[in-house]
C-alpha positions in Angstrom: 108.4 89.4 81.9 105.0 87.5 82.1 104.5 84.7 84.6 105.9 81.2 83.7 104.1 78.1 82.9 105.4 76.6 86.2 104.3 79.9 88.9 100.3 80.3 86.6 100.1 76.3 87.4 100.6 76.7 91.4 98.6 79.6 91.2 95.9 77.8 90.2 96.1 75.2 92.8 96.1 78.0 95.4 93.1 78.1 97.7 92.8 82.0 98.5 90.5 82.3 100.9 93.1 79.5 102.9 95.7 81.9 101.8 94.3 84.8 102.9 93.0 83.7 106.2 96.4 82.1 107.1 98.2 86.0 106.5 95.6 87.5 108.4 95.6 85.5 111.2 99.6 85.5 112.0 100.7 88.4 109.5 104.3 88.9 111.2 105.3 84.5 110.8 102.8 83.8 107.6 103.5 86.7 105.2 107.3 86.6 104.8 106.6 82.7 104.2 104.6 83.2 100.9 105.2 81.5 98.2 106.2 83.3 95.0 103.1 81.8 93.3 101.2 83.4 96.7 102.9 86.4 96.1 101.4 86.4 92.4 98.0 85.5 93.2 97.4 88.1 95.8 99.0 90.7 93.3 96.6 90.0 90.5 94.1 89.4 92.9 94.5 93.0 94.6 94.9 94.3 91.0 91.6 93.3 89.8 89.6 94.5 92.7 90.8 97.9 91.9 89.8 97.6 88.9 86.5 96.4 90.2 86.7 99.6 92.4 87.0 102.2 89.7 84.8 100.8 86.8 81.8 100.5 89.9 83.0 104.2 90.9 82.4 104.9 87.7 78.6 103.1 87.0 77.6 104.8 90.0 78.6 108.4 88.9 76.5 107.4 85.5 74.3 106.1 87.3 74.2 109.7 89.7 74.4 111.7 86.5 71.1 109.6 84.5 68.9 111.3 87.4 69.8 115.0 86.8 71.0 114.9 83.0 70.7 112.7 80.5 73.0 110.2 80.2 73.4 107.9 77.3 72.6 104.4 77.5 74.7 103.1 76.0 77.4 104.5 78.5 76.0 103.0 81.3 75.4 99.9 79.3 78.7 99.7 78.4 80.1 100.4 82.7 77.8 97.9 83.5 79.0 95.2 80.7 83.1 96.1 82.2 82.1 95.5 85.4 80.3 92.7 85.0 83.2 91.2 83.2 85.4 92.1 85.9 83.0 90.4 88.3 83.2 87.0 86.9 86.4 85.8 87.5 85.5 85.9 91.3 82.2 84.3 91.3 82.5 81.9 92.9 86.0 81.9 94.1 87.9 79.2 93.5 88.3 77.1 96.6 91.2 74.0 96.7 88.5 71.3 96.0 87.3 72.7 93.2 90.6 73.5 91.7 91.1 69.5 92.3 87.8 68.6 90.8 88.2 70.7 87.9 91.8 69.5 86.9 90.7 65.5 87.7 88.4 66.2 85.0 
């Protein structure tokens, strides 16, 4: 079952580097007190870096490959375009004030 209306609209209020910062500092009292939307965002969040991961895994390998065979362009071009698309979502992260700021607009 996708995420409701109600748990993607606290999600975006989160501040995640507050979020993380606050489990890594006091794991054992902080973590079992997460929020469900917390929960959430550091799921998807966790998800995409691995996805991140693999598709720069993957450019680099190309990448390895273009120097001793030929490797199509196009191939690389296309590694490149995923990852850059992955990238985006992250740059820059989303901090608290800018999630106020940009629903005040």
């Amino acid at each position: 079952m996708p995420a409701s209306e109600a748990l993607l609209a606290a999600v975006s209020r989160l501040d995640m580097i507050e979020l993380c910062s606050r489990i890594i500092t006091n794991p054992e009292r902080n973590a079992p007190r997460a929020t469900a939307a917390e929960v959430y965002a550091l799921a998807k969040a966790t998800e995409g870096l691995w996805a991140i991961a693999l598709e720069a895994s993957l450019l680099i390998s190309a990448l390895e490959r273009s120097t001793v065979i030929s490797v199509r362009a196009d191939e690389v071009a296309q590694q490149m375009a995923t990852l850059r698309s992955l990238l985006t979502p992250l740059s820059p992260i989303p901090t608290r004030q800018e999630n106020t700021r940009a629903n005040s607009n």
